[in-house]
C-alpha positions as CSV (number, residue, x, y, z in Angstrom):
1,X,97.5,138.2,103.9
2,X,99.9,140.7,102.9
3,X,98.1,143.2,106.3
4,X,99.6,141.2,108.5
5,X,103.4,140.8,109.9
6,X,105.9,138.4,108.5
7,X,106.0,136.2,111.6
8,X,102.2,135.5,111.7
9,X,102.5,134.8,107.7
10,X,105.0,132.3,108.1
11,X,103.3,130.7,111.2
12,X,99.6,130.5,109.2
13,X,101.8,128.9,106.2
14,X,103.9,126.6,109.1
15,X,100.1,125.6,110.3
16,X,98.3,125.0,106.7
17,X,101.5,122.8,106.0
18,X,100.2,119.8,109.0
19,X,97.4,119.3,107.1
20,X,99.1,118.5,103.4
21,X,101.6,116.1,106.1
22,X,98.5,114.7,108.4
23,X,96.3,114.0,104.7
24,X,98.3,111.0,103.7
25,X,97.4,109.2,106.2
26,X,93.3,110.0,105.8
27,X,93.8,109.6,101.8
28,X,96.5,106.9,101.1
29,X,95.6,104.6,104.7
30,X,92.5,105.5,105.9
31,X,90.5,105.6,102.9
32,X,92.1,104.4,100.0
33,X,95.0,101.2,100.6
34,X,94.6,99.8,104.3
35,X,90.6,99.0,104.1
36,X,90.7,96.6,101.3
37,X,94.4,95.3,102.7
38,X,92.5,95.2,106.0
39,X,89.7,92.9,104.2
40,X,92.2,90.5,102.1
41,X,93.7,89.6,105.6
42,X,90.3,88.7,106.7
43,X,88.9,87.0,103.8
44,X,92.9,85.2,104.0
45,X,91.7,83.8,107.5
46,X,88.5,82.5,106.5
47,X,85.6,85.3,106.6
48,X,83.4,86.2,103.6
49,X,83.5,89.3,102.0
50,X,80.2,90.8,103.8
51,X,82.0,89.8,107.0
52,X,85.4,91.3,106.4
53,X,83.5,94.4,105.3
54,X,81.6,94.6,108.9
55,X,85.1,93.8,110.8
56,X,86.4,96.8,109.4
57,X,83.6,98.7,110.7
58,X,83.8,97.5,114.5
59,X,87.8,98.0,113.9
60,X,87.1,101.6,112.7
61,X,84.3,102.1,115.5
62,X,86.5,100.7,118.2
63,X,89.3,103.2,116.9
64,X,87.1,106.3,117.1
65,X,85.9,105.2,120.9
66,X,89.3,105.4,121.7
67,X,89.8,108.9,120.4
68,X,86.1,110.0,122.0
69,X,87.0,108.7,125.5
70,X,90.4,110.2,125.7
71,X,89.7,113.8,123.7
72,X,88.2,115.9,126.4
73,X,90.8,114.9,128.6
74,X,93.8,115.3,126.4
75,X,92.4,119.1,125.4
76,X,91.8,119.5,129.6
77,X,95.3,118.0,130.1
78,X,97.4,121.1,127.3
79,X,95.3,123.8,128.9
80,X,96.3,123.5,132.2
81,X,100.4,122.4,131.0
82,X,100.5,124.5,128.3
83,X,102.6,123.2,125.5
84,X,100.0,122.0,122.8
85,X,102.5,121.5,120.1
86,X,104.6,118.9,122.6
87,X,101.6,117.2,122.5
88,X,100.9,117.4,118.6
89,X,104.3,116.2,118.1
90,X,103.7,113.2,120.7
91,X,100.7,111.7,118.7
92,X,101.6,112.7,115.5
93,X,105.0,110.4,116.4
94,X,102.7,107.2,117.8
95,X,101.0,107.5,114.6
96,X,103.8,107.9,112.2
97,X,105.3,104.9,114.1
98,X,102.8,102.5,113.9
99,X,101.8,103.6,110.4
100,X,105.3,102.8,109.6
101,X,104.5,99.0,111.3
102,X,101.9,98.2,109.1
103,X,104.5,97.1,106.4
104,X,105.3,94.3,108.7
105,X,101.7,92.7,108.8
106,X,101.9,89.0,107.9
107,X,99.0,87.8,105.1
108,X,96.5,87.0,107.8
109,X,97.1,88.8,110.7
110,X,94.2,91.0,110.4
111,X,93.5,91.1,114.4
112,X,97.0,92.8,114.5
113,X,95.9,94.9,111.7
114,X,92.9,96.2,113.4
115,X,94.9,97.1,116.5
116,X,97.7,99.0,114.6
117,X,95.4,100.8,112.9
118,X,93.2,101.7,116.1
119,X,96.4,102.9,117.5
120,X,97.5,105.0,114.7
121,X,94.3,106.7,114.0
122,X,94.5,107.2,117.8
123,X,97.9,109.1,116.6
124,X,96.1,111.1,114.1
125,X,93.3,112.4,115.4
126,X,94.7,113.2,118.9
127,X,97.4,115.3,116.9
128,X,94.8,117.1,115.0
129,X,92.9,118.2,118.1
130,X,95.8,119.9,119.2
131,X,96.3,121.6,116.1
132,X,92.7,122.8,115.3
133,X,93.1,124.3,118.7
134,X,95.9,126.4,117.7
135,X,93.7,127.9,114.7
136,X,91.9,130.7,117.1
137,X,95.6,131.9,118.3
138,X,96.2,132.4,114.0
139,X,93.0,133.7,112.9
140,X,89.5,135.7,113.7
141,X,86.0,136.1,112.2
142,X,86.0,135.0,108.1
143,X,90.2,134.9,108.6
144,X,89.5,131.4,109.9
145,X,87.3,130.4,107.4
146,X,89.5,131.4,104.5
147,X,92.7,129.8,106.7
148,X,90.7,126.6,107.2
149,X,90.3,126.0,103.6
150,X,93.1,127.1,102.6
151,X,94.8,124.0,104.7
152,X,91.7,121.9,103.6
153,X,92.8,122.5,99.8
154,X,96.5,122.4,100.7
155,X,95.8,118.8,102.4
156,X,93.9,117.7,99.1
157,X,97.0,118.7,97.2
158,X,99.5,117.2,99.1
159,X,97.0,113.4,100.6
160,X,96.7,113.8,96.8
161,X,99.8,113.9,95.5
162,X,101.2,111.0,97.8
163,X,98.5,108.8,96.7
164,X,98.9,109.4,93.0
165,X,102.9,108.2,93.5
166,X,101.3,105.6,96.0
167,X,98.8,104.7,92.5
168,X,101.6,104.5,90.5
169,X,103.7,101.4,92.7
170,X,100.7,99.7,93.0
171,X,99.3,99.8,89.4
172,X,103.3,99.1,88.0
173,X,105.7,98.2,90.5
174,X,108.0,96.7,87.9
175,X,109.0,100.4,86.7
176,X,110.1,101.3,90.4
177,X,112.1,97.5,90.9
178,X,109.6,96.5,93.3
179,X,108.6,92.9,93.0
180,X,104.7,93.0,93.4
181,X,101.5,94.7,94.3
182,X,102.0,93.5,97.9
183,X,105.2,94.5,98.2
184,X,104.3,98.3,96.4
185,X,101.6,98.6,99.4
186,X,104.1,97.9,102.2
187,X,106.4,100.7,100.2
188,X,103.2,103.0,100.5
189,X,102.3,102.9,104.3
190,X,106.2,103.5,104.7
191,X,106.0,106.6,102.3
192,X,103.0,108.0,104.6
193,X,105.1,107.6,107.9
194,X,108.0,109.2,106.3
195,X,105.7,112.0,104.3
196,X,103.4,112.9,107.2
197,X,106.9,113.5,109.8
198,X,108.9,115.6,107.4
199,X,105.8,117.7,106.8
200,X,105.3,118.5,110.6
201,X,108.4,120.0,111.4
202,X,107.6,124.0,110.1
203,X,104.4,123.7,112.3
204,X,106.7,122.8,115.4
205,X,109.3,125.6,114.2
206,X,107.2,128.5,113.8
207,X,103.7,128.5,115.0
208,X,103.7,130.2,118.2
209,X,102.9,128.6,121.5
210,X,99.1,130.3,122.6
211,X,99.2,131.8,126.3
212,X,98.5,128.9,129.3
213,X,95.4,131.4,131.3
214,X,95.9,131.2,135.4
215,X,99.7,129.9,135.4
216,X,100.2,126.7,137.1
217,X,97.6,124.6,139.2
218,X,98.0,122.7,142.0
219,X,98.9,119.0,141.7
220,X,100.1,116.8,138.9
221,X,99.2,118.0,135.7
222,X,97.3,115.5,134.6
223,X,94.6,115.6,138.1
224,X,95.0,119.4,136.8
225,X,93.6,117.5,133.8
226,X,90.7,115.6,134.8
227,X,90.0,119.1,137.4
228,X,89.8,121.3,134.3
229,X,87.4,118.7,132.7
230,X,84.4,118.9,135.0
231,X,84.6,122.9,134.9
232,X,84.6,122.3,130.9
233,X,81.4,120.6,130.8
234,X,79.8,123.5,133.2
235,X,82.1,126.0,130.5
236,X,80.1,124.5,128.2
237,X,76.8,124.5,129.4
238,X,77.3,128.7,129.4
239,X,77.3,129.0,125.3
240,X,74.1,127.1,124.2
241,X,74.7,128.1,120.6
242,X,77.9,125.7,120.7
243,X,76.0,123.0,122.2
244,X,73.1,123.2,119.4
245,X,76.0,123.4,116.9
246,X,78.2,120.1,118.6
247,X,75.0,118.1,118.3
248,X,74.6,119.1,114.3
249,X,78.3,118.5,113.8
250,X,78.2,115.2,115.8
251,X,74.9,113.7,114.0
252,X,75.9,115.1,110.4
253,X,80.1,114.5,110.5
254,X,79.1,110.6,111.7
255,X,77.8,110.7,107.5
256,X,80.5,112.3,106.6
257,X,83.0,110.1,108.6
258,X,81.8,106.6,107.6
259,X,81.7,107.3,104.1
260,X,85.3,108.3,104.3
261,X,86.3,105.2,105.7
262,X,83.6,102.7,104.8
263,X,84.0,103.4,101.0
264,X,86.7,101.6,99.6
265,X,86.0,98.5,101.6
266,X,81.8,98.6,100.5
267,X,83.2,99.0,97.0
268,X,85.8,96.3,96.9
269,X,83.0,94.1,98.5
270,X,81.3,94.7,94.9
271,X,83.6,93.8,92.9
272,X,85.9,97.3,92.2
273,X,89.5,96.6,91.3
274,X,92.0,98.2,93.6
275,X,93.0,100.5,90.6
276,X,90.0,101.8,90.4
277,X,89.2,102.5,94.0
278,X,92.3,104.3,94.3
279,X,92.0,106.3,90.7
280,X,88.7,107.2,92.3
281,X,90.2,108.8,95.2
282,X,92.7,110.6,93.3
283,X,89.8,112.2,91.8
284,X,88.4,113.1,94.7
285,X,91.6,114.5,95.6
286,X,91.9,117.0,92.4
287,X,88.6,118.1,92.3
288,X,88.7,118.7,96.8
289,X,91.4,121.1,96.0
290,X,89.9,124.2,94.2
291,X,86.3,123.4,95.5
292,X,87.6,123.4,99.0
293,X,89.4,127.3,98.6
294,X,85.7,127.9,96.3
295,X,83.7,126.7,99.8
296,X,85.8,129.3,101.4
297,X,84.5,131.9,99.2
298,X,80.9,131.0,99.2
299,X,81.1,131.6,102.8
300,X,82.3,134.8,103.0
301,X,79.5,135.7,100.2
302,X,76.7,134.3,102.3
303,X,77.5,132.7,105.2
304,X,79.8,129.7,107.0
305,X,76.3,127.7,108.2
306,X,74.4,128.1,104.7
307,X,77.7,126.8,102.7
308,X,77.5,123.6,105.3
309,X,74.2,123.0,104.8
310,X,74.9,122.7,100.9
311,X,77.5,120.6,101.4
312,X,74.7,118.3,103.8
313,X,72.5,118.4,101.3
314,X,75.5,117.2,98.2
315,X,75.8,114.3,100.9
316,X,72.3,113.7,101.4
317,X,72.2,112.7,97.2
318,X,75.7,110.8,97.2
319,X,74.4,108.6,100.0
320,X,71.5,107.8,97.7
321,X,73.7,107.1,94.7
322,X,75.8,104.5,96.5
323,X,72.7,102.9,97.0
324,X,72.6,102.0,93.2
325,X,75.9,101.6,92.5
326,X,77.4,99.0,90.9
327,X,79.9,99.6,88.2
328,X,84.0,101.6,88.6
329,X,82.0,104.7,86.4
330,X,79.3,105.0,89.1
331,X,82.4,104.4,92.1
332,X,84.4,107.6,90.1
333,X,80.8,109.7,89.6
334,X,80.0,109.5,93.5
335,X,83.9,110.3,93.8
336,X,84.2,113.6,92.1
337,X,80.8,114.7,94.0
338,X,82.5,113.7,97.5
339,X,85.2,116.2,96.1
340,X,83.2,118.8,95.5
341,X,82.2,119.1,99.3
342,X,84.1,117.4,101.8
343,X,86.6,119.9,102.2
344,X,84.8,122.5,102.5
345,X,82.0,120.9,104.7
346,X,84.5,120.0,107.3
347,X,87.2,123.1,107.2
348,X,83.8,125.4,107.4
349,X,82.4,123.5,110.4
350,X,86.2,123.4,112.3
351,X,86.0,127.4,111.8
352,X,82.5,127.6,112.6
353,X,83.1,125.9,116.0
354,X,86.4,128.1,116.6
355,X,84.8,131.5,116.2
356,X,82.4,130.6,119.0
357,X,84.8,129.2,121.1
358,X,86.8,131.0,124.4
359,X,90.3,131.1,122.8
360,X,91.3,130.6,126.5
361,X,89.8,127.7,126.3
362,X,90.6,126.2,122.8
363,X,92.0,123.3,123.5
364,X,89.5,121.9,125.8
365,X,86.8,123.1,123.6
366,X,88.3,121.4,120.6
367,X,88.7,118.3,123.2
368,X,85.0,118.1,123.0
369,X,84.7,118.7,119.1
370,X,86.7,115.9,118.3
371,X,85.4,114.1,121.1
372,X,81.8,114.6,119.8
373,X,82.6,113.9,116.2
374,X,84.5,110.4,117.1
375,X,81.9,109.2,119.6
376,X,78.8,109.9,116.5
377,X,81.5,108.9,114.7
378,X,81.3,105.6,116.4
379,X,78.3,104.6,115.0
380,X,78.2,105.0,111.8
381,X,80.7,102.6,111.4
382,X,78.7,100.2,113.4
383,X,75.8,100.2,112.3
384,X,77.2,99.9,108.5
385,X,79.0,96.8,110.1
386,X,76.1,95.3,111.8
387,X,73.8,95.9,108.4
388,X,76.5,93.5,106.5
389,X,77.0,91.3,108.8
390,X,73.4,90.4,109.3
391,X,71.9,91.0,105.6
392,X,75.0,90.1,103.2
393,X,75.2,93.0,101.9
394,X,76.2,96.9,103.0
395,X,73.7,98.7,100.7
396,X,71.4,99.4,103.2
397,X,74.1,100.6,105.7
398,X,74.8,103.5,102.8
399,X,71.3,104.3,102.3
400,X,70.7,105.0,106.4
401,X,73.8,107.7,106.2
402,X,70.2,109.6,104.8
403,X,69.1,109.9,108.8
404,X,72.6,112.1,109.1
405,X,73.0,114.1,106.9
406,X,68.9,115.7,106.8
407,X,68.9,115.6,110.8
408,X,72.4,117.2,111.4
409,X,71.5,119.5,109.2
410,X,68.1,120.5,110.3
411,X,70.3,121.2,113.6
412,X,72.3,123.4,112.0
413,X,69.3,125.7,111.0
414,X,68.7,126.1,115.1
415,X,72.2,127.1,115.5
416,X,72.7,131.1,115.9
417,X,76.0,132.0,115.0
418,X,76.3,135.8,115.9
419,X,75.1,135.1,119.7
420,X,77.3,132.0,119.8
421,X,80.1,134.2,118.9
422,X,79.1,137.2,121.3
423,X,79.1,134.5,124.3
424,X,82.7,133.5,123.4
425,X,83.9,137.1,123.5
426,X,82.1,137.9,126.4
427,X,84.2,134.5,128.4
428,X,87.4,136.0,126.7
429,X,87.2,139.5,128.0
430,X,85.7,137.8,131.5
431,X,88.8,135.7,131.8
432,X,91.3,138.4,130.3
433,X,92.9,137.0,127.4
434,X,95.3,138.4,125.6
435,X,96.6,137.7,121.7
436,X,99.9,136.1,121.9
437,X,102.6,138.5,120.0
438,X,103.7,137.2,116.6
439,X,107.3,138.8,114.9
């Protein structure tokens, strides 16, 4: 690090620093507190557990649509107006908002719930598309690998940190003055608004706006928008090692997605205490931080695909595990193992993607990752809904994330990163990009 000039130092810390502010929201919401709130309110309105279980997957599914159907055209929408990080400030401000609402939820409301939450997560991941695209404009070859985990590790420390404080309210509320459990919770989803929006500002300060390529188009920007979209998907169509890779990343990250936000709620259907669904995600926390940064290593010492595809297989044995599970111990082992990879899976597949991506073209491009991860995303939700709802039980929807994780990852072996990376220089130096100056 210590090559390179103050200004882009500062602007690769600025940028690490969204993902400790975004993580509260995935650790202390998305996975840890709002599912089994989510399910109380259900069960409070008259559902069973197997059916509050599947309503937070269609609410989770219906969520990701959102972000799938609107991605391409958000990413289409910065290219042509420029100004990324106006738009990362836009949804990361929706989501902080309504994040902040969810303290207001009455004890059954859980359709208001599930349209909060779509709309937050809508916040989230829209904000993060416009901040993986300004990774390319920081970073190059294995620089991007060792940045993206770096922010991976820094948003275990910091989703982690938040949710052992948020731990603490709800396990003893008493030695904070709070008045319950209930109340503590309502004090957490307040703590992630107010966490995740002071934690944004040194991205919007000091990471440098990339270069807009062609100047201004003709007509509103956002028909410049929906114009830029249809040349993406003919863009895309160009780099066929991109294409194998999206349809890897979209199969395998649906596995990686629904256990994320399916596990708390599957476990609380059998019978796991909120302590220890949340001291379990601590611990996936901890152990995410230095095995993240280690992921980051054992890429540059073989390669970015093979250190996926042994974070696929990692998955491939945890999916089996939840199968049998039944007791807090086997909730913490399957934990700690989710630790040990999910950093590093996802920050090495975000850099593998950028280094074969145009960086004229990034946030378009990343339109279409996230697009392609949310729409997969989509059903693995779903179907883990659809499995509980018709047998009573979600241990079969764990067992099929199997399909996943071994098909995404036999995709992954087709994908060849070297040409995929020539075709994306080859578009650069067709369309004349230049580096944007950092001091």
């Amino acid at each position: 690090m210590d090559a390179h000039p103050p200004g882009l130092k500062r602007a690769r810390r600025a940028w690490c620093l969204y993902d400790w502010a975004n993580s509260a929201f995935a650790t202390t919401i998305m996975a840890a507190l709002f599912p089994p709130f989510f399910r109380e309110m259900a069960q409070a309105a008259g559902h069973t557990g197997a059916e509050a279980t599947a309503l937070w997957g269609y609410v989770t599914a219906g969520g990701l649509l959102l972000v799938a159907l609107m991605a391409p055209i958000l990413g289409a929408v910065a290219d042509a107006a420029g100004g990324r990080k106006k738009f990362l400030a836009v949804f990361a401000g929706l989501g902080i908002l309504l994040t902040a609402l969810f303290a207001t939820l009455g004890p059954a409301a859980w359709r208001t719930a599930g349209l909060l939450f779509m709309g937050a997560n809508f916040g989230f991941a829209a904000s993060i598309i416009f901040y993986e695209s300004l990774l390319p404009s920081l970073a190059t070859g294995k620089d991007m690998d060792r940045l993206s985990t770096q922010a991976y590790g820094l948003g275990y420390a910091g989703g982690g940190l938040l949710l052992i404080l948020n731990l603490l309210w709800v396990m003893h509320p008493d030695w904070f003055g709070m008045p319950d459990t209930g109340f503590a919770i309502r004090v957490s989803f307040i703590s992630v608004a107010v966490w995740w929006g002071v934690f944004s500002l040194p991205l919007l300060r000091h990471v440098p706006e990339p270069p807009v390529m062609g100047g201004a188009g003709e007509g509103p920007v956002i028909t410049q928008g929906f114009r830029n979209l249809g040349r993406t998907f003919a863009e895309i169509s160009k780099h066929r090692q991109l294409l194998i890779f999206l349809g890897a990343y979209w199969i395998y990250n649906d596995g990686i997605g629904t256990i994320v936000k399916m596990a708390t709620a599957y476990g609380s259907e059998i019978g796991i205490g909120m302590t220890d669904l949340i001291g379990a995600l601590v611990l996936t926390q901890v152990i995410g931080i230095p095995c993240s940064l280690l992921f980051g290593r054992l890429a540059a010492r073989t390669s970015t695909r093979r250190a996926i595809l042994l974070g696929l297989f990692v998955y491939l044995l945890i999916s089996i595990g939840g199968f049998f599970m039944t007791t807090p111990l086997h909730f913490y082992l399957l934990a700690g193992a989710v630790g040990t990879v999910q950093g590093g899976a996802q920050a090495l597949s975000r850099s593998l993607f950028a280094s074969m991506v145009p960086r004229h073209r990034t946030s378009e491009f990343f339109g279409f990752y996230s697009s392609s991860g949310k729409l997969a995303g989509v059903a693995g939700p779903l179907v883990f809904g659809l499995v509980s709802q018709g047998t009573g039980t979600s241990r079969l929807g764990i067992l099929s994330l199997i399909f996943f994780f071994a098909v995404g990852g036999w995709l992954l072996t087709r994908v060849d990163v070297s040409a995929g990376e020539a075709e994306a220089r080859r578009a650069e130096k067709e369309a004349g990009y230049q580096e944007p100056e950092l001091s």
